[in-house]
N, C-alpha and C positions, 0 to 999 in steps of 0.2 A: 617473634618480633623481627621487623626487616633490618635488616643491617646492611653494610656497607661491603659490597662485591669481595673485598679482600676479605672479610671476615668468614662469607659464605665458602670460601673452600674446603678440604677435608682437612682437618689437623690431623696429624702424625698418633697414633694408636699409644697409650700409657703403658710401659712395661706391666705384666702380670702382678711381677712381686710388688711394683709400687699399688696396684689399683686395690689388693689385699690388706693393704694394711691405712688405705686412704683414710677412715674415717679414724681413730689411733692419731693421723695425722693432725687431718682438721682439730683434733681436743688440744694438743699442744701450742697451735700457732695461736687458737681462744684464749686458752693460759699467756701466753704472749702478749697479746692484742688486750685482756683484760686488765696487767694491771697499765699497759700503754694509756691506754683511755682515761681509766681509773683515777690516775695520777693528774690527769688533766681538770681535775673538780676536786680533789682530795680536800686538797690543801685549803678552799676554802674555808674548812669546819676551822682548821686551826688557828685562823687567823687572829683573832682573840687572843690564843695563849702564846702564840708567838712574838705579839705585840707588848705583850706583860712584861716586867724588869726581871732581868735572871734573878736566881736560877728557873722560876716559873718558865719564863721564854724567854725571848734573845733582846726585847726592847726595840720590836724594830718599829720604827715610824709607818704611817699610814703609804708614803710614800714607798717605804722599802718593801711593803707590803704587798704593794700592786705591781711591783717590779717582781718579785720571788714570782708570783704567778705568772706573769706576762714574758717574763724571759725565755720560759719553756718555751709559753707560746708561739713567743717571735721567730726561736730558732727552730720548732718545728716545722711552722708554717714555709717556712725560709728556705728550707732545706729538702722537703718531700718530693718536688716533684724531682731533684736530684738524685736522690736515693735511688728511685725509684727508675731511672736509666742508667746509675750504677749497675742495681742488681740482673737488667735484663745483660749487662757485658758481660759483670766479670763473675754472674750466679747467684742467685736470689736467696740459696744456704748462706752464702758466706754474709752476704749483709747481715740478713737476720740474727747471726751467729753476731755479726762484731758489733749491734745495733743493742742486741741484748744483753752483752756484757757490759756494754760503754753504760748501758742505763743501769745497769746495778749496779756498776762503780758509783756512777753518780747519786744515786742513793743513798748509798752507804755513807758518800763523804757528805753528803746533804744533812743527814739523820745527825751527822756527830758536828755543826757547822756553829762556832764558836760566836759569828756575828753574822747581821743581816747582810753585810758583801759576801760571805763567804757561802750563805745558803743560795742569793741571787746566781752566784758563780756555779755554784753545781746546780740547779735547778736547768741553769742554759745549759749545760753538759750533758743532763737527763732529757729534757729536750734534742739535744745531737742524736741521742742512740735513738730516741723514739721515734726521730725521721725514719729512721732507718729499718724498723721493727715494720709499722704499721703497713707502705707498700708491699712492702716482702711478704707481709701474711697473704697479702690476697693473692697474690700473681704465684706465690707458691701453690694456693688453694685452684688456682687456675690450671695449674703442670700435672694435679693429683688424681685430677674428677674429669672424667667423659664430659662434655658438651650438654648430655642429657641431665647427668646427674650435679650440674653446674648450678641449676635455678634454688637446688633445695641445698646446695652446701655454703651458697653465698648467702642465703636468708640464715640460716645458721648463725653464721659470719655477721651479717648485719645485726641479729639480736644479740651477740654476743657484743657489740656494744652498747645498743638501746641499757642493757643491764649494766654496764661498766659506769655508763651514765650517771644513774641512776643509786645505786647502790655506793660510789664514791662516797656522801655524804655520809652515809650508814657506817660505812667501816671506820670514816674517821673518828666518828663520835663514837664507836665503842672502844676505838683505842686510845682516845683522849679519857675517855674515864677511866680506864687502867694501867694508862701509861705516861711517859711524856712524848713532848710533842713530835721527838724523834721519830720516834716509835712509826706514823705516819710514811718515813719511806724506808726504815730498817725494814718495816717489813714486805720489801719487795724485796730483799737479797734471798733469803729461802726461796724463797719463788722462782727466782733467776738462775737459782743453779739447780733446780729440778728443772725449768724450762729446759736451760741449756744442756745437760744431758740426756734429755728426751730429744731435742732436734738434732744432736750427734747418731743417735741411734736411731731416727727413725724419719727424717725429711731428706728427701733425697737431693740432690741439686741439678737446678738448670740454667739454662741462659739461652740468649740469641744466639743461636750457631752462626748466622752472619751478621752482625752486628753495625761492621761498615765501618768508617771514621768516626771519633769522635769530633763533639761540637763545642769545642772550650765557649766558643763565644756566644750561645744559646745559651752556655748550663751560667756563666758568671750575671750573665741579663736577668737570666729567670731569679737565678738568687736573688740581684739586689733590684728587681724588683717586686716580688713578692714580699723583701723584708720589709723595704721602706712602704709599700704599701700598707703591708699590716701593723707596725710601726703608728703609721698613720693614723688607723682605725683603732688603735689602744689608744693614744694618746688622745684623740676627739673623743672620744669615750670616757678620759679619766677628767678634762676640762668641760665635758657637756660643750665642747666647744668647736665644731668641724669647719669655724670660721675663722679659728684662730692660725698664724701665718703658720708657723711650725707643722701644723697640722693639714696644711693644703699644701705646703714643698713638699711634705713627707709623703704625703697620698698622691697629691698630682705626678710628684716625680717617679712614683712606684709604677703610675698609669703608663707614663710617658716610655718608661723602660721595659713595661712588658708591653707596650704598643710597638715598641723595637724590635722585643723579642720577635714578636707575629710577625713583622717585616723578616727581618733576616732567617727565620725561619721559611718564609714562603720561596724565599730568592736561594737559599743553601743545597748546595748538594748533594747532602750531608746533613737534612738534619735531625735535631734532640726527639721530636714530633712531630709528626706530619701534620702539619694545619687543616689537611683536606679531610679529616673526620669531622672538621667542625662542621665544613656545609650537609651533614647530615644530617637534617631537621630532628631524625631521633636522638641521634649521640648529642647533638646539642641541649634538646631539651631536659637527656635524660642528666646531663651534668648540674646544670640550670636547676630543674628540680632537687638537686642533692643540694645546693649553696641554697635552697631559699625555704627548704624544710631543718636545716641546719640554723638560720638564722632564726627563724620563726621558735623552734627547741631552745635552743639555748639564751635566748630571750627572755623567753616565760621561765626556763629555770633560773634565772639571774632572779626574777621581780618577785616570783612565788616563795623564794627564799627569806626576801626580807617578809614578805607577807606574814608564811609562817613563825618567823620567828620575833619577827619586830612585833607587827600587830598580834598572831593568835597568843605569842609570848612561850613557843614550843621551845626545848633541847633541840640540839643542833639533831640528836639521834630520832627524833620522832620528829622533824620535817623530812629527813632522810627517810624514814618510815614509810611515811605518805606518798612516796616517790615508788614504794612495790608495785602497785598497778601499772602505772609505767615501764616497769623492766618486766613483769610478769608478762603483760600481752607481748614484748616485745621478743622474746624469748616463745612465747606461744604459737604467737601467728607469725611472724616473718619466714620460719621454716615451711610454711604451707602456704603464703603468697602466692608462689607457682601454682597453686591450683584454681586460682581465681581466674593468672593468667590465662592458664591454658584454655576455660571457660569463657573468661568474657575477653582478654584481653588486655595488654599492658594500657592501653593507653583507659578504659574503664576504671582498670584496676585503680590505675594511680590520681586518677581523677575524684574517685570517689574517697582516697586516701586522705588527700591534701584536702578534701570536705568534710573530712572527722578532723583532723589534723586544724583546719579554722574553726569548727565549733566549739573541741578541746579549750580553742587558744579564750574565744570568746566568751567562754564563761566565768571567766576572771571579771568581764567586765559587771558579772553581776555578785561576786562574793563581798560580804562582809565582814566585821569581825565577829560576826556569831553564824557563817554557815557553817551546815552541819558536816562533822568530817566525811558523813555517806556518800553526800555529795561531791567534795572533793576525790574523792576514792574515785567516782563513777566517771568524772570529766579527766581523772586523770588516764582511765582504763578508758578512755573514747580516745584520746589523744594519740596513746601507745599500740592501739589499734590503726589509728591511721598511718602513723607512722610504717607499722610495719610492715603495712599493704602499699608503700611509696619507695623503700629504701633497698628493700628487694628486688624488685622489675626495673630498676632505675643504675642499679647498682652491676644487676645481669645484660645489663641493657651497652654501659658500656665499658664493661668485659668481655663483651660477645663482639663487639663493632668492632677490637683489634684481633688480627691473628696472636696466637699463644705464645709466642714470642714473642711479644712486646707487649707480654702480662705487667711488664714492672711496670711501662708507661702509663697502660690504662689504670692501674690502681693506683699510679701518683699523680693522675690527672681527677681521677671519682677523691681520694684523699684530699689533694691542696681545694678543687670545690668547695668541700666540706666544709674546711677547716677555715677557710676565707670566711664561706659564708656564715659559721656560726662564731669567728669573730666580730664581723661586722653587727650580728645580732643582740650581743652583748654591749656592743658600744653604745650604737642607736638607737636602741630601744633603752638602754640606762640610760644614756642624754635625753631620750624623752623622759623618761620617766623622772630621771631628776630635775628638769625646766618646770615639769609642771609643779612638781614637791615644793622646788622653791618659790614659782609662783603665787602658789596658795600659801606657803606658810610663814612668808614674812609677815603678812598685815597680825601676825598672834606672834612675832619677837620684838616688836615697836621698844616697851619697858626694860630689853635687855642692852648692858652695855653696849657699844657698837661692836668692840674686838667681838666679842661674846657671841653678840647676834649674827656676826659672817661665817663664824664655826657651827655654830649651831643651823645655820637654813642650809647647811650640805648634803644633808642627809637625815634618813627617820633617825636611825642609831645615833649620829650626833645632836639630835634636838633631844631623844629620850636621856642622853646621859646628861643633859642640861638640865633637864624635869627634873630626873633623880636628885642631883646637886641641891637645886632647890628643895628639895622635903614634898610637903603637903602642898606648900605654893606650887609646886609646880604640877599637880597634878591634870589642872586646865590645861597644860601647855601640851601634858603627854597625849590626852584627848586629841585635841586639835592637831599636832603629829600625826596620830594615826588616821584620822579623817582626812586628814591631807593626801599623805600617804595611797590611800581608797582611790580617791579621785583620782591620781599620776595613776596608778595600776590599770582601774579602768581606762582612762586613754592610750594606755602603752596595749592594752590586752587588743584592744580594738585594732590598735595598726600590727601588731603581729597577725590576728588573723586574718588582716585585710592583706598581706605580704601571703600567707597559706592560702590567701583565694587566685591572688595573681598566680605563686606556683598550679593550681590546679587548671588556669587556665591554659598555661603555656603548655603542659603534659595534655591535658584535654586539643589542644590544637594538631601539637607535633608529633605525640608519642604515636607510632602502631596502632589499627585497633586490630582485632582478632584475625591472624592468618586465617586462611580458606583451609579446609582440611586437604592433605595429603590423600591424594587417590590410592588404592591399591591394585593391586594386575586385575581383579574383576570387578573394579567402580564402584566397589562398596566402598569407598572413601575410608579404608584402613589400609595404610602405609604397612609396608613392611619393616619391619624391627630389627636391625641388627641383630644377631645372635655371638655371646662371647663363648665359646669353645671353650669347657675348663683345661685349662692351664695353658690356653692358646699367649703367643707372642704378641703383643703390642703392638 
């Protein structure tokens, strides 16, 4: 993949003892990074019994609901690309290290949280450390692994969240049937303190050796404006409303301040990021495609959720279920990406990803509530295929574009992407999906009282708890719910994959296509190989 002049220099040689024990490595920062992710979707399953009157759960409203979720999110998103020029200063161990414990505190006090303020309150806590876990994993995974051995340790990396994804929904619902609702983030304290004595003993630490001044006035911009931006995009998403005033000061003003930020970034002497990666048509696109295969993801698992469970009427554990093709290719194929690369080429590669990754999306538009689960199985195992031929070369793409030293930057520039994008995906495509739901499904609440009728066209769940109310009468009503329901799906499914074709187009434009091979000293076009000398120095 071509990259940016500074990137192509020699990086400095990995001590021996570190390169021995890299892979040892890589499984811990996974364990880290898995249950970071994890936690990021968990808590949906719960949401039900947390909203029940204690002792069941805590009684919290629909609203404190979507706050316990969104709080993470806020302060994650908020906070990442900070972390993440943290770690290149003051050592990408020690973030990790105090990223990891801050999140199992918050856990802990999460698991035992007496009221819905008290879970929102550690929730945004758990969110602080998980800033701070997720850059670190990569930019660590960056200081561990040769340049060569880079392609297949971050496809690693990358499916080890496709599966975090994925499998959240599964672990909650086997511990909601055996537990209570706590239970959901106690059990990431064992977790936390096997992580954390695995990264004492066995990740080494690094940092920028010239690091330069700090940039107070970049890192406080990027904060608030990332937050208020994302901020923004929760809140247009919880009104279906991205016209509503709150919701345009909050976004516009998010714009307006990371439009600052790229000013005084460009004019600084000093500063957080260099801007001039961006005019790098690949490092651009390859970001671009990370925010718009994120949105397009987390989109479709937002609407396939109610699908499954509202319409096919599944356990929270067996729509979770349905979701293993997804983490299985993702885990399958993202470690061997690299060889498509090296074959046809990053920008093939990921062109033809984001092409499985829109037909995935699109066949929502043709599910019922009686397709067959084989089928679902198969478009989910096309999806996570695509995916994982996108997130890899996209992901090595800009990794590679910064020198090794400002691994933290690049993985909390590939992270806040991400995480933008697949908030946004969640908002926009639930405002679609829910415009149309209420489109269709007023003209079938006409007979219901008015108060009655405004709660009930919010969503499939509140028209079906409406049905239920009603007995037998209301069985029409569930009907027509779920038909409704059908039709929003299908239009949301469509504009997601039409978002996966736009991504495949700008990867298709921007990305590399296949370098020329490397000559050797007699023009057979086999390069020479580095050789490591056992127990050679670094």
């Amino acid at each position: 993949m071509s990259m940016p002049s500074s990137a192509c220099a020699a990086a400095p040689r990995i001590p021996e003892a570190v390169h021995r024990r890299r892979w040892a490595i890589l499984v811990v920062l996974m364990f880290s990074l898995l249950i970071v992710v994890l936690d990021n979707s968990i808590l949906n399953v719960a949401v039900k019994t947390i909203a029940s009157p204690a002792p069941t759960g805590l009684g919290a409203t629909q609203s404190q609901l979507e706050w316990a979720i969104n709080a993470y999110t806020l302060v994650f998103a908020g906070l990442l690309f900070t972390a993440g020029l943290l770690g290149d200063r003051i050592g990408r161990k020690k973030t990790l290290l105090f990223g990891i414990l801050l999140f199992g505190t918050g856990s802990a006090l999460a698991a035992m949280s007496g009221s819905p303020t008290q879970l929102i309150t550690w929730r945004a806590l758990m969110g602080f450390g998980a800033a701070f876990v997720m850059p670190a994993t990569l930019a660590v995974l960056v200081n561990v692994f040769e340049r060569d051995e880079q392609p297949r340790a971050i496809g690693i990396w990358a499916g080890s969240v496709g599966v975090a994804i994925a499998i959240g929904p599964i672990t909650g619902g086997l511990l909601l049937e055996h537990f209570w609702w706590g239970s959901i983030f106690l059990v990431n304290v064992p977790v936390v303190i096997v992580a954390l004595t695995a990264m004492m003993l066995l990740v080494p630490d690094s940092k920028d050796p010239n690091p330069g001044r700090t940039d107070p006035i970049g890192v406080v911009l990027s904060i608030v404006g990332l937050v208020l931006l994302v901020y923004g995009i929760i809140r247009g998403g919880q009104l279906a409303d991205f016209a509503d005033p709150v919701v345009l000061l909050s976004s516009g003003g998010g714009l307006l301040v990371l439009a600052g930020f790229v000013w005084h970034e460009k004019r600084s002497t000093h500063p957080a990021i260099d801007i001039a990666y961006f005019k790098e048509p690949s490092f651009a696109a390859a970001v671009a495609a990370i925010a718009l295969v994120f949105f397009a993801l987390m989109g479709v698992t937002f609407f396939s959720a109610f699908y499954m469970q509202s319409v096919r009427g599944w356990t929270a554990l067996q729509a979770g279920a349905m979701l293993l093709p997804l983490a299985a290719t993702q885990m399958i194929f993202a470690p061997r990406a690299r060889l498509l690369v090296d074959r046809f080429g990053a920008r093939a590669t990921c062109t033809g990803g984001m092409v499985l990754v829109a037909v995935g999306l699109a066949a929502f538009a043709m599910f019922d509530s009686t397709t067959p689960v084989w089928v679902l199985c198969l478009f989910f195992f096309v999806q996570g295929t695509g995916m994982a031929h996108v997130m890899t070369p996209v992901t090595v793409s800009v990794m590679q574009a910064l020198p090794r030293e400002k691994a933290g930057s690049g993985s909390a520039i590939n992270n806040t992407f991400r995480q933008v994008g697949g908030a946004l995906g969640v908002a926009v495509l639930g405002s679609v999906l829910s415009t149309v739901y209420r489109g269709d499904i007023e003209g079938h609440l006409a007979a219901l009282p008015a108060g009655v009728r405004d709660a009930a066209g919010e969503s499939i769940e509140a028209t079906l708890a409406i049905a239920d109310k009603l007995g037998p009468a209301g069985a029409g009503l569930a009907v027509s719910a779920n038909d409704a329901f059908l039709k929003a799906m299908h239009v949301t499914a469509i504009g997601s994959a039409t978002i996966a074709l736009v991504g495949a187009l700008v990867v298709a434009l921007f990305l590399p296509g296949k370098p020329p091979a490397a000559k050797g000293p007699d023009g057979s076009g086999r390069g020479d190989r580095p050789v490591r000398a056992a127990g050679a120095g670094r």
